[in-house]
GUVEX-109222 format. One record per residue: x, y, z of N, C-alpha, C, O in turn; chain; residue in three letters. Coordinates in steps of 0.05 Angstrom, whole numbers, plus 5000, padded with zeros to 4 digits. Atoms other than C-alpha are relative to their C-alpha. Layout:
// residues N
  n_xx  n_yy  n_zz  ca_xx  ca_yy  ca_zz  c_xx  c_yy  c_zz  o_xx  o_yy  o_zz  lomar  segu
     X     Y     Z      X      Y      Z     X     Y     Z     X     Y     Z      A   ALA
...
This chain:
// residues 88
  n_xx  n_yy  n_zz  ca_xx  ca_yy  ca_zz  c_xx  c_yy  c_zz  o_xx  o_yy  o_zz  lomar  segu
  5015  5022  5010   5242   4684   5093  4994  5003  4970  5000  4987  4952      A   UNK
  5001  5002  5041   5219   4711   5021  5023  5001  4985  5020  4995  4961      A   UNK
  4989  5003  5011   5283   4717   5005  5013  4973  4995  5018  4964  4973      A   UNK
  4995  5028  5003   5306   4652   5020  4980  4984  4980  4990  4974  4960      A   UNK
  5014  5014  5011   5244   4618   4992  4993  5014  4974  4973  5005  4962      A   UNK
  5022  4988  5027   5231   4669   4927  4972  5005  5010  4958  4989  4997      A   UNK
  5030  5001  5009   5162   4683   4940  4995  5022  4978  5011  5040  4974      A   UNK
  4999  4991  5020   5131   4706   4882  4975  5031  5009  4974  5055  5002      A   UNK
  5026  4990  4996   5063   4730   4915  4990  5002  5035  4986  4981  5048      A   UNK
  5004  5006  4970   5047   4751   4989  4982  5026  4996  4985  5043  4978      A   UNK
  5015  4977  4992   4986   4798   5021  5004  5008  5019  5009  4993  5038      A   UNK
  4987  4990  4976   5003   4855   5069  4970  5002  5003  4954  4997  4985      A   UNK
  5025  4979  4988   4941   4887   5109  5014  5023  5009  5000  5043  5006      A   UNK
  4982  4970  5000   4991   4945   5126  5018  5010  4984  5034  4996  4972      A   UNK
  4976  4996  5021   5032   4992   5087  5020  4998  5005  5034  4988  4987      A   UNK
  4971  5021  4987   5093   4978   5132  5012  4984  4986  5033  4987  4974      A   UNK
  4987  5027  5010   5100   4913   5111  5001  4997  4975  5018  4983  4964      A   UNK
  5003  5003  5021   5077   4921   5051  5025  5019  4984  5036  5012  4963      A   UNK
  4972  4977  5013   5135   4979   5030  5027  4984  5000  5042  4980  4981      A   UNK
  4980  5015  4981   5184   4941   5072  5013  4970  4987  5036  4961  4987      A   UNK
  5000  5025  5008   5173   4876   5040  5001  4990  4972  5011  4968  4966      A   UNK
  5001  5010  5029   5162   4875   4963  5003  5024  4984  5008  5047  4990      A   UNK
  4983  4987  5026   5176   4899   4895  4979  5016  4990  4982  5034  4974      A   UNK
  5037  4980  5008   5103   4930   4884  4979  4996  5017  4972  4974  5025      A   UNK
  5028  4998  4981   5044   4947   4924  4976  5006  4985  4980  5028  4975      A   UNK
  5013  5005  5009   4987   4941   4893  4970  5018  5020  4960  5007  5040      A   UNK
  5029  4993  4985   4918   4987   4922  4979  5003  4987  4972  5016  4968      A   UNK
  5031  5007  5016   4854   4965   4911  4979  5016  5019  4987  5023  5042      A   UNK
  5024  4984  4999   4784   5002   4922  4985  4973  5023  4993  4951  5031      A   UNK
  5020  5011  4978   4725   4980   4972  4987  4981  4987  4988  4985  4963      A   UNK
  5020  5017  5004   4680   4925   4961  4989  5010  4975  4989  5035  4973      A   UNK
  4976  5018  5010   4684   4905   4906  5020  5007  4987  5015  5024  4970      A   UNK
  4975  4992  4996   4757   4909   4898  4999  5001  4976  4984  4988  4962      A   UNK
  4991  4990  5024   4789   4944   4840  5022  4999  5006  5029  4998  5030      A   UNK
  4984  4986  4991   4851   4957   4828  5003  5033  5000  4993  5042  4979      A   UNK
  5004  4972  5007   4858   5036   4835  5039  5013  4997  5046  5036  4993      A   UNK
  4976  4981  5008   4937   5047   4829  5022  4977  5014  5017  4964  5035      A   UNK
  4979  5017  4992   5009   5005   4831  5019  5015  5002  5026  5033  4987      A   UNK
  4964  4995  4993   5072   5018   4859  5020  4985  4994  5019  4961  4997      A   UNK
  4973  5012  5001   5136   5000   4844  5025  5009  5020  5035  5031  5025      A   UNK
  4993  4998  4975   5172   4994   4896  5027  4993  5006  5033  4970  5012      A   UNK
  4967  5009  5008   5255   5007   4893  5017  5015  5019  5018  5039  5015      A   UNK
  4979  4999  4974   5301   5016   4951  5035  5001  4984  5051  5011  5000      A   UNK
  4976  5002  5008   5370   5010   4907  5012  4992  5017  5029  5009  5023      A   UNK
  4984  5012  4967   5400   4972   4969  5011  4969  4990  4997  4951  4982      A   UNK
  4992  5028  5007   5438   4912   4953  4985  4976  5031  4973  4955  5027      A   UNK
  5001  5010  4985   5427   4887   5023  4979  5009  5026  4980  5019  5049      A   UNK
  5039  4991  4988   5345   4895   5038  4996  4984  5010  4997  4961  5000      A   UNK
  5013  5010  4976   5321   4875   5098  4977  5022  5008  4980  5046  5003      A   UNK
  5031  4983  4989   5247   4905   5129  5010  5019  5015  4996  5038  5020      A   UNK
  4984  4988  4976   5299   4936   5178  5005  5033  4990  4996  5056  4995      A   UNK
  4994  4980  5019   5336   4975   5130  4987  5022  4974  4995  5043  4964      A   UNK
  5012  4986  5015   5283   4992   5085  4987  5030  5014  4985  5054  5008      A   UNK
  5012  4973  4984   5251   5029   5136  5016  5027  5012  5007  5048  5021      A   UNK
  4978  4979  4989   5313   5070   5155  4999  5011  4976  5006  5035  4974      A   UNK
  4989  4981  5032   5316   5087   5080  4983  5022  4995  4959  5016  4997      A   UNK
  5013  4974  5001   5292   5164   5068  4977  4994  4979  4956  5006  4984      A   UNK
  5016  5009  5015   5254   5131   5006  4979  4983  5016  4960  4974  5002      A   UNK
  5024  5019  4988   5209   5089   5061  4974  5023  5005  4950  5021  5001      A   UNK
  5033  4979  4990   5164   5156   5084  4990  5009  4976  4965  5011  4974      A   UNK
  5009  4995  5021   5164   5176   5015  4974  4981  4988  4953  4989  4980      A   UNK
  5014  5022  5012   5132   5114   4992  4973  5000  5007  4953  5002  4993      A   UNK
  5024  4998  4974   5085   5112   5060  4983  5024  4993  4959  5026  4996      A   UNK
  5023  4968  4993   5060   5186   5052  4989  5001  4983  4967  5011  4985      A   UNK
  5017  4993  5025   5044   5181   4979  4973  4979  4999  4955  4981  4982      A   UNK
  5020  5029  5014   4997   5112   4985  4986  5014  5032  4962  5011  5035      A   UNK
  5019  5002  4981   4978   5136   5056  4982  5034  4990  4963  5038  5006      A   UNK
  5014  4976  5011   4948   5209   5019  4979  4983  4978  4955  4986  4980      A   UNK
  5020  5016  5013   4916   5161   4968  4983  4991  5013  4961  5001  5010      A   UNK
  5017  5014  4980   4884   5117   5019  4975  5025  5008  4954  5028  4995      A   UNK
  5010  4972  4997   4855   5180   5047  4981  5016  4984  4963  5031  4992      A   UNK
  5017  4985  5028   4825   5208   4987  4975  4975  4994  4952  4980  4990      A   UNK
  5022  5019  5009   4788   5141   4973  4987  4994  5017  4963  4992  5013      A   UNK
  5019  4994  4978   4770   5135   5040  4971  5016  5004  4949  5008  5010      A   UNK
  5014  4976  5007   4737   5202   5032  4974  4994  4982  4950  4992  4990      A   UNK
  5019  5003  5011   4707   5189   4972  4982  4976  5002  4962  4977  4988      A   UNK
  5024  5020  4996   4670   5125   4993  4977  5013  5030  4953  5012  5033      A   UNK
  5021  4987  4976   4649   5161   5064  4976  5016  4992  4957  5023  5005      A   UNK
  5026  4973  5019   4604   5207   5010  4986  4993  4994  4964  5003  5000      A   UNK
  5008  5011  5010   4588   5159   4971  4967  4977  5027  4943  4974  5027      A   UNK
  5024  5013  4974   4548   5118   5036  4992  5016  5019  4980  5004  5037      A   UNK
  5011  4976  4991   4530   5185   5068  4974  5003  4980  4952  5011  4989      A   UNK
  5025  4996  5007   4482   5184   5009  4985  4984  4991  4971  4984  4970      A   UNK
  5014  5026  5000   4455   5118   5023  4977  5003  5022  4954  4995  5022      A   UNK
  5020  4985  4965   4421   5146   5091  4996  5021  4998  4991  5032  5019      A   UNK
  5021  4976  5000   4396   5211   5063  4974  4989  4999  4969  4968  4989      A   UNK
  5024  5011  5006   4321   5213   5072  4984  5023  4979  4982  5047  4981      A   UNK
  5018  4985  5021   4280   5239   5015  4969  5005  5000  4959  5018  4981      A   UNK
C-alpha cells in the first residue's frame, strides 16, 4: 500500500512495523514527547516488502538496538516516578 500510494508520513505503535515499514523511525520520550533519537532505516533490497525485511539479518539488528534504548528510558522514567511517591 505505501508503496503504491508514496506515503510520505505514517505512525507505527510497534517496532515491527515500524523497522519493516519505513525509511526512519523516529523515538520519542514520555509525556511530553521529545524526540530522544532517529533511525535511518536501510535494508539495500531492491525488492522490500515487511516480509522480506524481516528475514533480512539487518531486521534484529535494528530491533535490538531501539528495543535496548526503549529499555533504558523506560528505566529512567520508572525512577524518575518512584520519586514522586517517596514520603518525606
Amino acid at each position: 500500500m505505501w508503496l503504491q500510494k508514496q506515503l510520505r508520513n505514517c505512525l507505527f505503535w510497534h517496532q515491527p512495523e515500524a523497522i519493516s515499514m519505513s525509511d526512519r523511525v523516529i523515538v520519542l520520550s514520555q509525556r511530553p514527547a521529545t524526540v530522544k533519537s532517529i533511525y535511518e532505516i536501510d535494508f539495500e533490497m531492491e525488492n522490500r516488502t515487511p516480509l522480506n525485511c524481516r528475514e533480512n539479518p539487518k531486521f534484529s539488528r535494528y530491533f535490538n538496538l531501539m528495543w535496548r534504548e526503549l529499555e533504558k528510558y523506560d528505566k529512567a522514567a520508572n525512577k524518575d516516578e518512584e520519586k514522586k511517591y517517596i514520603w518525606r
